[in-house]
KEDREN-381407 format. One record per atom (N, C-alpha, C, O, CB): residue in one letter; atom name; x negated, y negated, z negated. Coordinates in steps of 0.02 Angstrom, whole numbers. Glycine has a CB too. Layout:
BEGIN
   drenvo   lodo       px       py       pz
        A     CA        X        Y        Z
...
***
This chain:
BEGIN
   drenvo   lodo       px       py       pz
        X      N      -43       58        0
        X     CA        0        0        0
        X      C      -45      -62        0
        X      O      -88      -69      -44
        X     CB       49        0      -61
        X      N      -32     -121       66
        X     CA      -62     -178       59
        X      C      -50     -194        9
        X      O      -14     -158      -25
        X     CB      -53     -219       96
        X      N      -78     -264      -20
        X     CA      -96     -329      -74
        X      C      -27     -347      -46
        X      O       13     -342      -92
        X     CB     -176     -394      -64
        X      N        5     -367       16
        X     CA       52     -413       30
        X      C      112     -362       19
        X      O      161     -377      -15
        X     CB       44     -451      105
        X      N      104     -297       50
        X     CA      149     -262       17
        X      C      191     -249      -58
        X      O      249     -242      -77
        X     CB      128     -227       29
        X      N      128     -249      -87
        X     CA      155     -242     -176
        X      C      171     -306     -174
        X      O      221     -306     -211
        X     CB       94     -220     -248
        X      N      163     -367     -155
        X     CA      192     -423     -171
        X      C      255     -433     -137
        X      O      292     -479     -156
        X     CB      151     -473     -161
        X      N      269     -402      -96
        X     CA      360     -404      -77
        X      C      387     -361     -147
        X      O      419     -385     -194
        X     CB      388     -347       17
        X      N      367     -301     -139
        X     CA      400     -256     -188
        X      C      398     -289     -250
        X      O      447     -283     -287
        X     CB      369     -187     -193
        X      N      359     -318     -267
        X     CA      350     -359     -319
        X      C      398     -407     -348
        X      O      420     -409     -405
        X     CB      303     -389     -306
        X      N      409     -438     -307
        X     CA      478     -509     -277
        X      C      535     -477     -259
        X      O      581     -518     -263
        X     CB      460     -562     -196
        X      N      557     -417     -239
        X     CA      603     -379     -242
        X      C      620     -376     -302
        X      O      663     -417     -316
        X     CB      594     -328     -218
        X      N      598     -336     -352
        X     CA      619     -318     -415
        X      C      633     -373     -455
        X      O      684     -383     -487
        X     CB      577     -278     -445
        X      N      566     -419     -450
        X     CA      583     -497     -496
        X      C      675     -504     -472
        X      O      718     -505     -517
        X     CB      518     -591     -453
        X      N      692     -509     -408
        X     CA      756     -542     -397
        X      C      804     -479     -414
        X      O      863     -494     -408
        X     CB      765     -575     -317
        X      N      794     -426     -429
        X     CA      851     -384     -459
        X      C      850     -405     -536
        X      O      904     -406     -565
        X     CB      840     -296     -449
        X      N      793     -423     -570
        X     CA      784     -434     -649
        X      C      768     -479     -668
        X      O      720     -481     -707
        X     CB      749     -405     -680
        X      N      799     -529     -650
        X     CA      782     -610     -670
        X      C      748     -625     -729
        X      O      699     -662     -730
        X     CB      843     -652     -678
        X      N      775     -595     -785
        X     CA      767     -602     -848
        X      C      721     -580     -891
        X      O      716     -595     -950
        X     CB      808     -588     -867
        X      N      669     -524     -841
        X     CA      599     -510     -866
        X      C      552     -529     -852
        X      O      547     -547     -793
        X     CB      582     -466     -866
        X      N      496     -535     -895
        X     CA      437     -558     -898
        X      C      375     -518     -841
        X      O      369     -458     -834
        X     CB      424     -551     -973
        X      N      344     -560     -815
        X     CA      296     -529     -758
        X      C      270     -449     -775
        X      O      266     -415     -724
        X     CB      225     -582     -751
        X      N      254     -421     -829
        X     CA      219     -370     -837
        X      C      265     -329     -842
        X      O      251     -274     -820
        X     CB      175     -369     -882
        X      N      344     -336     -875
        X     CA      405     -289     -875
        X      C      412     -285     -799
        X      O      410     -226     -783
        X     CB      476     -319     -917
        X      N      418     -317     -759
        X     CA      427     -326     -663
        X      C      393     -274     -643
        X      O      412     -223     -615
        X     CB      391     -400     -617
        X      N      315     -298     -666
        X     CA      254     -233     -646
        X      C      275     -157     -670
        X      O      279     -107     -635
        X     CB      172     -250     -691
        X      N      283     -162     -718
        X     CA      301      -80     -747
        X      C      361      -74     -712
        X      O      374      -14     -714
        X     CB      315      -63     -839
        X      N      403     -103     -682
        X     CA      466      -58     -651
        X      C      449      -69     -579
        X      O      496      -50     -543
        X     CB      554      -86     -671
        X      N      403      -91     -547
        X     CA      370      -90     -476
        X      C      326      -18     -479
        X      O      324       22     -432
        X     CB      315     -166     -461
        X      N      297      -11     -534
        X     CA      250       42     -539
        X      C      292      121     -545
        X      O      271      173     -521
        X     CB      201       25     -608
        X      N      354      112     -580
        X     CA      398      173     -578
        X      C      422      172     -505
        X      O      418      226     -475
        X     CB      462      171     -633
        X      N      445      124     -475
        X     CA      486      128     -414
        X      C      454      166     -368
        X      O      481      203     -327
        X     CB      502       65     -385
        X      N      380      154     -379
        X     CA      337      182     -308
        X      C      295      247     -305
        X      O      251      262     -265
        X     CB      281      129     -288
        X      N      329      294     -376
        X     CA      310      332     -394
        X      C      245      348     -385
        X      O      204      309     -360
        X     CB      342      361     -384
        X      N      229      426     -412
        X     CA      163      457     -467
        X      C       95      443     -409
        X      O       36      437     -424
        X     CB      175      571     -495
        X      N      124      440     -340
        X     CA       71      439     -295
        X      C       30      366     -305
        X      O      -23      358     -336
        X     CB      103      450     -219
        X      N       66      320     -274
        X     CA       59      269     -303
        X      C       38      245     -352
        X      O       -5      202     -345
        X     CB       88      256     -305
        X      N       59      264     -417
        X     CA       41      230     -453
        X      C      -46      273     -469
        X      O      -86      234     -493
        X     CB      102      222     -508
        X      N      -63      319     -461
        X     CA     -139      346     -464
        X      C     -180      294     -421
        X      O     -235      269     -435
        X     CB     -148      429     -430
        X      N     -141      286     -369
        X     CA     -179      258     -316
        X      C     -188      179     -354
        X      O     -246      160     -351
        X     CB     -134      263     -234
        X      N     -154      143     -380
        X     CA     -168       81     -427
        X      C     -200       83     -476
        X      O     -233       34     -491
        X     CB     -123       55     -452
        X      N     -199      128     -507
        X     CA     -244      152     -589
        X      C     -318      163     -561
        X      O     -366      149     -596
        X     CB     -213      245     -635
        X      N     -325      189     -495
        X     CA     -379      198     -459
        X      C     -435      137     -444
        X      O     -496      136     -448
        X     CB     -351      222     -401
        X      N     -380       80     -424
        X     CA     -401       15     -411
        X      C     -421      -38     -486
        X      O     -451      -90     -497
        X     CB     -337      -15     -364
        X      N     -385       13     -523
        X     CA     -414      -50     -599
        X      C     -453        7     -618
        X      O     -458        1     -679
        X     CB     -346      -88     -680
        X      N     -481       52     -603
        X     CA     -546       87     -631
        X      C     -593       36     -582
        X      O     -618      -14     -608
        X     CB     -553      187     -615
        X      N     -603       52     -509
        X     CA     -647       31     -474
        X      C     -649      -53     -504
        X      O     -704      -79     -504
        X     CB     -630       48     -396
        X      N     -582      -99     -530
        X     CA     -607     -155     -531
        X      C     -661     -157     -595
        X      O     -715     -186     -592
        X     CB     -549     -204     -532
        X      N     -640     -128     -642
        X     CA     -672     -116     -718
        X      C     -728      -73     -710
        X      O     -770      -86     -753
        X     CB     -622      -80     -773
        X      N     -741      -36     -679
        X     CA     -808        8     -696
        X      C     -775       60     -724
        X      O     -799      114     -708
        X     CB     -869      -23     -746
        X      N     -722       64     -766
        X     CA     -669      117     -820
        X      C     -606       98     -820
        X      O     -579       43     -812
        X     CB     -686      118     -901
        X      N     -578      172     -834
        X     CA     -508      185     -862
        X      C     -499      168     -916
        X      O     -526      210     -952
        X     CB     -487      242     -865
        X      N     -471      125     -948
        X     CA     -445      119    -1011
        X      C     -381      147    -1019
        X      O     -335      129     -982
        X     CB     -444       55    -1030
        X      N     -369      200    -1073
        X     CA     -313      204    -1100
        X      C     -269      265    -1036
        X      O     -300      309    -1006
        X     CB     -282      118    -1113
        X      N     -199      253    -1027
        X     CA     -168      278     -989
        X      C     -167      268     -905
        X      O     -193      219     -879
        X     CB     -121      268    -1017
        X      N     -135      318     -866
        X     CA     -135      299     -822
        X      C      -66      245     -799
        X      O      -78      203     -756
        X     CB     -149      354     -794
        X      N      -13      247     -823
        X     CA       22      201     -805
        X      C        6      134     -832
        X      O       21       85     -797
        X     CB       79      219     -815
        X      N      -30      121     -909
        X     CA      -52       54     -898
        X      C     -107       13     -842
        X      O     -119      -42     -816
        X     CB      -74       46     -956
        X      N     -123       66     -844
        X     CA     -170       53     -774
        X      C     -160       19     -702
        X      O     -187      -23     -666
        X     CB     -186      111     -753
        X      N      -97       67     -699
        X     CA      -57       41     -633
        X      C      -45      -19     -642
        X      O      -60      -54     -593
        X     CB        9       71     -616
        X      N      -12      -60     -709
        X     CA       25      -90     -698
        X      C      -31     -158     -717
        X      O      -15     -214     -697
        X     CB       92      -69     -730
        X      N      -74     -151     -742
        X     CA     -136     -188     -740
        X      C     -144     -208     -667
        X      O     -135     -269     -660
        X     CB     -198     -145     -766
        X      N     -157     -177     -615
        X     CA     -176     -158     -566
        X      C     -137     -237     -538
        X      O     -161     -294     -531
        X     CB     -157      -77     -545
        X      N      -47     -200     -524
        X     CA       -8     -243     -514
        X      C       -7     -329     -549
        X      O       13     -381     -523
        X     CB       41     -204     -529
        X      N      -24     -322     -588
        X     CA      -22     -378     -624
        X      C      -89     -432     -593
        X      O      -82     -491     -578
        X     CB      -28     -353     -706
        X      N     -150     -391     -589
        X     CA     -172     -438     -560
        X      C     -178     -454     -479
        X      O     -203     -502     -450
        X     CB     -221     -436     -587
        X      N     -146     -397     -454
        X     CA     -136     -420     -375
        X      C      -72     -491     -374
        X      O      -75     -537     -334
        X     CB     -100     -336     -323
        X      N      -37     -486     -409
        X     CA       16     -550     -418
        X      C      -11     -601     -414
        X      O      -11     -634     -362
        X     CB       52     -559     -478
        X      N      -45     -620     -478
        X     CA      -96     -678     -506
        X      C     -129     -688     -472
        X      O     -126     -741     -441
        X     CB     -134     -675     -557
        X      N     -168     -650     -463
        X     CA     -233     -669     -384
        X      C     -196     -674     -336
        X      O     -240     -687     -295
        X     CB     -296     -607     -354
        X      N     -143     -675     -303
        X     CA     -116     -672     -228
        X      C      -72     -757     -254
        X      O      -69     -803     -213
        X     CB      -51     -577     -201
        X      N      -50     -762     -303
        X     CA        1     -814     -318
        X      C      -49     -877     -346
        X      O      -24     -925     -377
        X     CB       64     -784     -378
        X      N     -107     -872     -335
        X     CA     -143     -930     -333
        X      C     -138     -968     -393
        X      O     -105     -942     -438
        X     CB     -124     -967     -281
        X      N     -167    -1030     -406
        X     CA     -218    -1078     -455
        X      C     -140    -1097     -478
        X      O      -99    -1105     -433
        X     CB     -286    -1153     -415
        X      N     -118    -1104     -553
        X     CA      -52    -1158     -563
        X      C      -70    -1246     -558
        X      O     -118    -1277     -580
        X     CB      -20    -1144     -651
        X      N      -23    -1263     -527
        X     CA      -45    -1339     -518
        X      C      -33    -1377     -583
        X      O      -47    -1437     -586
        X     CB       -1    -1376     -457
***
């Protein structure tokens, strides 16, 4: 999955769940795209870290979290 990809899916879910906070968004982006997926993200916050910390779904959603932030640029 592209960077621009997870950021649709990303903005998808935000607009089904208005009412949660960016990292609750991430964890239900990270269930949506199931177990494949989400290895494949836990994968990308090992390679960004050098290590796995902890679980693999926090991982994912680490993952997600900072493809957002980094793609959604500097706050003015």
């Amino acid at each position: 999955m592209t960077d621009e990809e997870l950021i649709v899916e990303f903005a998808m879910t935000r607009l089904d769940n208005p009412g949660l906070d960016l990292e609750e968004i991430a964890a239900l982006v990270v269930r949506r795209v199931g177990a494949d997926r989400m290895l494949e993200f836990a994968s990308h916050t090992l390679a960004a870290r050098g290590e796995l910390r902890g679980a693999v779904f926090p991982a994912a959603v680490e993952h997600v979290l900072r493809v957002v932030l980094t793609l959604r640029g500097p706050v003015d």
